[in-house]
MIDO-257492 format. One record per residue (C-alpha): residue in one letter; x negated, y negated, z. Coordinates in steps of 0.1 Angstrom, whole numbers, padded with zeros to 4 digits, always signed. Each point is the difference from the previous one (the first is absolute). Layout:
aXYZ ...
# end
This chain:
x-0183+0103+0274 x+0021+0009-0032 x+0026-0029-0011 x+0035+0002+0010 x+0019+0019-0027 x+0026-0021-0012 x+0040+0011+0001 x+0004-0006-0036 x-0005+0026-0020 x-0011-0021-0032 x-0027-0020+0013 x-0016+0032+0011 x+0000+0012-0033 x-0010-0034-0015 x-0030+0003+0031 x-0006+0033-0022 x+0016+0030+0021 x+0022+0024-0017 x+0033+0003+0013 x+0026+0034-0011 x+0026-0012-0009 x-0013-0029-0012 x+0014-0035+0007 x+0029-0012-0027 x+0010-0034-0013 x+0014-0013-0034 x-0004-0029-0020 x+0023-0022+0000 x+0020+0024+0026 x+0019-0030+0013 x+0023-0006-0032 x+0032+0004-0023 x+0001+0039+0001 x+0011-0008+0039 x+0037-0007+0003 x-0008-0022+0032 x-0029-0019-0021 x+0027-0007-0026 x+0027-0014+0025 x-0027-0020+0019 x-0014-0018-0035 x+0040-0015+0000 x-0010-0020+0026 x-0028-0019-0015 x+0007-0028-0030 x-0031+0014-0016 x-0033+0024+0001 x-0023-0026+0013 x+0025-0015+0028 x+0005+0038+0006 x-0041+0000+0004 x+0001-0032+0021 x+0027+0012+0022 x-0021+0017+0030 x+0034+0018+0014 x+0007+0010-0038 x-0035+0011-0007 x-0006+0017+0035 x+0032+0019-0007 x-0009+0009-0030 x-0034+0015+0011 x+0018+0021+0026 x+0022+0015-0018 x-0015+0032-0016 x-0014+0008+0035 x+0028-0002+0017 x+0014+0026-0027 x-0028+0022-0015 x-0028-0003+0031 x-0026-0013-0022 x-0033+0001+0018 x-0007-0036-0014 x+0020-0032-0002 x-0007-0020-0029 x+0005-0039+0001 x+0031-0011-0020 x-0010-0030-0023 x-0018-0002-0033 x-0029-0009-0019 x+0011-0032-0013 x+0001-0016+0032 x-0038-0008-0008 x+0008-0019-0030 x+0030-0019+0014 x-0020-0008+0031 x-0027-0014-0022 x+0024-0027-0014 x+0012+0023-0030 x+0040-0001-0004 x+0011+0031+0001 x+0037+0017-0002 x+0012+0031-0007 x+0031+0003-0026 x+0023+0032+0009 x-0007+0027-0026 x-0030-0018-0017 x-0026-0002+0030 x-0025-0025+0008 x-0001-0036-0017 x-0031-0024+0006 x-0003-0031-0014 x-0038+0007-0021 x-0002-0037-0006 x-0007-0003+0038 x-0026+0015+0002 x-0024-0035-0008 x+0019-0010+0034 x-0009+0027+0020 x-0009-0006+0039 x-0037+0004+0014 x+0011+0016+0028 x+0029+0026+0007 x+0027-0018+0016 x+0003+0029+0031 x+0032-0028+0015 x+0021+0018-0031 x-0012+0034+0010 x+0002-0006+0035 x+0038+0023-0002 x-0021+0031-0013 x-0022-0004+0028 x+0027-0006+0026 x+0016+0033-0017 x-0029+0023+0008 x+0005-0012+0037 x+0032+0012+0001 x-0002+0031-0015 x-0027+0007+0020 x+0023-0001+0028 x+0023+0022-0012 x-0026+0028-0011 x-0005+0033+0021 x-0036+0000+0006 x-0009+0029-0021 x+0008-0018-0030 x-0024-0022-0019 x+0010-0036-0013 x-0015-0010-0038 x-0004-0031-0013 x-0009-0004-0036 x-0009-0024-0028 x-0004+0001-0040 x-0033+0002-0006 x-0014-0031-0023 x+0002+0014-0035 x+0033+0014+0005 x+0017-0032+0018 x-0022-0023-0030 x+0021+0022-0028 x+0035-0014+0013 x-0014-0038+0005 x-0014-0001-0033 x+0027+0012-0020 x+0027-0010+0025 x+0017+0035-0001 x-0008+0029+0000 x-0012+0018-0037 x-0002+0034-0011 x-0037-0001-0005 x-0012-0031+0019 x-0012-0017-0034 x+0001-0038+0005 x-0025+0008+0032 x-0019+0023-0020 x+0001-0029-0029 x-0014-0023+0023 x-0026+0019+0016 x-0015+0005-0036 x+0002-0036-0011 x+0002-0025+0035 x-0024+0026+0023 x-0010-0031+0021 x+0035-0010+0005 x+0009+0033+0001 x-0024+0002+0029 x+0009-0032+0018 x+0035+0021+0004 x-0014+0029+0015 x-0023-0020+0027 x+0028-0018+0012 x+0020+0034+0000 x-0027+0017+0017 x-0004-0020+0027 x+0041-0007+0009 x-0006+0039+0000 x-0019+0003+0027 x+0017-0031+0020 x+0036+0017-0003 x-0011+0036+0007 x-0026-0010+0036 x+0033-0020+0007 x+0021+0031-0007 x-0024+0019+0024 x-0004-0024+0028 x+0041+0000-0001 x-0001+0040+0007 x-0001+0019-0030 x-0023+0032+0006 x-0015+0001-0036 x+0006-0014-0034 x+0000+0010-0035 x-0009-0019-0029 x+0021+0008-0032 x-0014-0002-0038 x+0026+0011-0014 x-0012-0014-0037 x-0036+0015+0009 x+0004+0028-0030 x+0003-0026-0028 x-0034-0013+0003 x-0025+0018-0021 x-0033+0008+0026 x-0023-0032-0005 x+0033-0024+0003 x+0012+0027+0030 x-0033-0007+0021 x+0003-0035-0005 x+0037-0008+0005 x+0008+0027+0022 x-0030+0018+0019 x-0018-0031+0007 x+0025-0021+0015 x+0016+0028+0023 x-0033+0001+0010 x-0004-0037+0011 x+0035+0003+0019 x-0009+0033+0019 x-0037-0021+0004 x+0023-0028+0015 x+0022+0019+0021 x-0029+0019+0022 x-0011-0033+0000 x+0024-0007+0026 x+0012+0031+0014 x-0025+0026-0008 x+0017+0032+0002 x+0031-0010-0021 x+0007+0031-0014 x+0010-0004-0038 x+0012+0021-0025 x-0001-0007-0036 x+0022+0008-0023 x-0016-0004-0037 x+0030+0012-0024 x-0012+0015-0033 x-0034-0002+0008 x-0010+0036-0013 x-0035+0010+0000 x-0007-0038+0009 x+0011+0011+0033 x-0035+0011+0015 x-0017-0037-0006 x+0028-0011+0017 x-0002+0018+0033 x-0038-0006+0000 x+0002-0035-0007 x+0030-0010+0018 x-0005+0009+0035 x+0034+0009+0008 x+0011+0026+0028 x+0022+0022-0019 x+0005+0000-0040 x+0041+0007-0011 x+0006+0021-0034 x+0024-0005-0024 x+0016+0030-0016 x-0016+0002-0028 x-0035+0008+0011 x-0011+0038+0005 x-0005+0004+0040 x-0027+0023-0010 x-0018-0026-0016 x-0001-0023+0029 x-0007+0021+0027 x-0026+0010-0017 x-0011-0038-0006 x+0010-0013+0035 x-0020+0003+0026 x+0016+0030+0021 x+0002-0023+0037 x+0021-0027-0019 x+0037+0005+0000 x+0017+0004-0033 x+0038-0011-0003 x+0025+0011-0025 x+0009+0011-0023 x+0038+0013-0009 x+0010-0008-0029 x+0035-0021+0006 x+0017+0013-0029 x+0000+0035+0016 x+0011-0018+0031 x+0029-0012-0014 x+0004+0036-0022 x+0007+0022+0030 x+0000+0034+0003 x-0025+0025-0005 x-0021-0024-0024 x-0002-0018+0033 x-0008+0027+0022 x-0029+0013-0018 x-0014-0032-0008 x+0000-0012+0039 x-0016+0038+0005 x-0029-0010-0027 x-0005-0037+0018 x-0005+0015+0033 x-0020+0028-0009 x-0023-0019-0028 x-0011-0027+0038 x+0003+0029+0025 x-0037+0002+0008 x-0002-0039+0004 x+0010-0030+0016 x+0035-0008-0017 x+0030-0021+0002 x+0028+0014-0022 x+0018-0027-0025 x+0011-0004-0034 x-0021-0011-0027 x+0021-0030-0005 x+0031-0015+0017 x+0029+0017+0002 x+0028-0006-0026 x+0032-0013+0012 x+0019+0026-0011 x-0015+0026+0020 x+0025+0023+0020 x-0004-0004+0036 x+0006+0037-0001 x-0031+0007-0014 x-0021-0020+0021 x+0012+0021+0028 x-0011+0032-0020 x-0035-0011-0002 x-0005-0008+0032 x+0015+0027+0013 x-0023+0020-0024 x-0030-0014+0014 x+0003-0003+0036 x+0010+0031+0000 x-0023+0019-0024 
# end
């Protein structure tokens, strides 16, 4: 007897069937290019109380739904959540972004302290509630490297040096950092799924400044462990990757990784990685968010060439990158309207 087939349109595709129109979400979709996201941000003192604030968060989540139809919900938190729930203070100064304290880091827990996340998982219950049933819930974390580059250098850089640095001259401490990374990985994202999420990505956003024996060992080897950890304990998690930069590193990635889906940035030629991706596993991307926020007929042909470059293969439709705050609402309309209705 052939399994049920679920209501949600992206886990179909991510259980490699192709769906026309395809399904459509957006990093970062819940954000400041929404006037509601920008009036409901008043209401918290800061970004992480507004991430520890279930009602806040769950709001959050819903709100791009509730407006656009998005055929995924994505959690409303961040990646840093890791860190400060592994004993690392962390704060976020309006206009600056992220501040961690890098001398912490000696003082780091053992275990992830999943009391201080206990609000992100209570947030996924409630916006589980709230969903239609055709729409799919995502939870998410920052893959290893990526989350390592903000605890080492205690902000974020412009090309992740002082975690490069030490990876060249510390690799054992280096290491000790990704371990304990890895496995709070794969503690907060089965906790995610037991909570309700559907499926999860894993972001590297920093994956493209490693040059290839440094990107298999920072990058490709630990998502491996955490997708290894994951199925673990719930052995059809579906996961998508989501390797930014990664190039023509991105085949060795998809072998070695084991995730479900692999997400492109913009800057990759789709050609290229259907081409390199094996044709049952579901590609996402891969708009570039400039056009996005551009408008026009710029934007209407390049949402033509996204959907027809994936047309003859599982595919989710996304940007390459999140999308900018600045972004018209207008033209977010546009594209959708562009692609669900051909």
């Amino acid at each position: 007897m052939d399994a049920p087939r679920s209501e949600k349109k992206l886990l179909r595709v991510l259980a490699g069937t192709r769906e026309d129109p395809p399904p459509v979400w957006l990093m970062r979709q819940a954000g400041r290019y929404l006037p509601e996201y920008r009036a409901l941000r008043e209401r918290a003192p800061n970004f992480l109380d507004f991430c520890f604030t279930p009602h806040l968060a769950a709001e959050a989540t819903l709100q791009p739904i509730r407006r656009f139809r998005f055929d995924a919900a994505i959690l409303f938190s961040d990646i840093l959540v890791v860190p400060a729930a592994l004993g690392q203070p962390v704060t976020f100064e309006a206009g600056e972004g992220p501040r961690l304290d890098a001398n912490a880091l000696a003082q780091l827990r053992d275990d992830l302290d999943h009391g201080r996340l206990a609000p992100v998982y209570e947030t996924i219950g409630l916006v589980k509630q709230a969903l239609a049933p055709e729409v799919a819930l995502l939870g998410f974390c920052g893959a290893p490297w990526t989350v390592a580059t903000y605890m080492v250098a205690g902000r974020g850089t412009p090309d992740q040096a002082p975690a490069r640095k030490l990876a060249y001259e510390d690799p054992k401490t280096f290491e000790q950092l990704i371990d304990r990374l890895v496995e709070a990985s794969v503690g907060y994202l089965v906790r995610q799924l037991q909570a309700g999420v559907d499926a999860v990505q894993i972001f590297d956003t920093w994956a493209g400044t490693l040059p290839p024996a440094q990107f298999q060992r920072w990058c490709v080897d630990p998502v491996a462990r955490v997708v290894k950890g994951v199925r673990a304990a719930i052995p059809d998690a579906p996961i998508i990757g989501f390797p930014r930069g990664a190039g023509t590193l991105l085949p060795a990635y998809v072998a070695q990784t084991g995730v479900t889906a692999v997400s492109l940035d913009w800057m990759i030629d789709p050609a290229f990685a259907c081409a390199q991706v094996p044709a049952r596993m579901a590609l996402q991307g891969n708009l570039d968010p400039l056009v996005l926020r551009a408008g026009g007929r710029a934007l209407d042909a390049a949402t033509d060439g996204v959907v027809a470059a994936f047309a003859d293969r599982p595919f989710i439709f996304n940007l390459g990158h999140g999308i900018l705050p600045d972004t018209p609402v207008a033209n977010v309309e546009r594209m959708l309207g562009r692609i669900r209705t051909g």
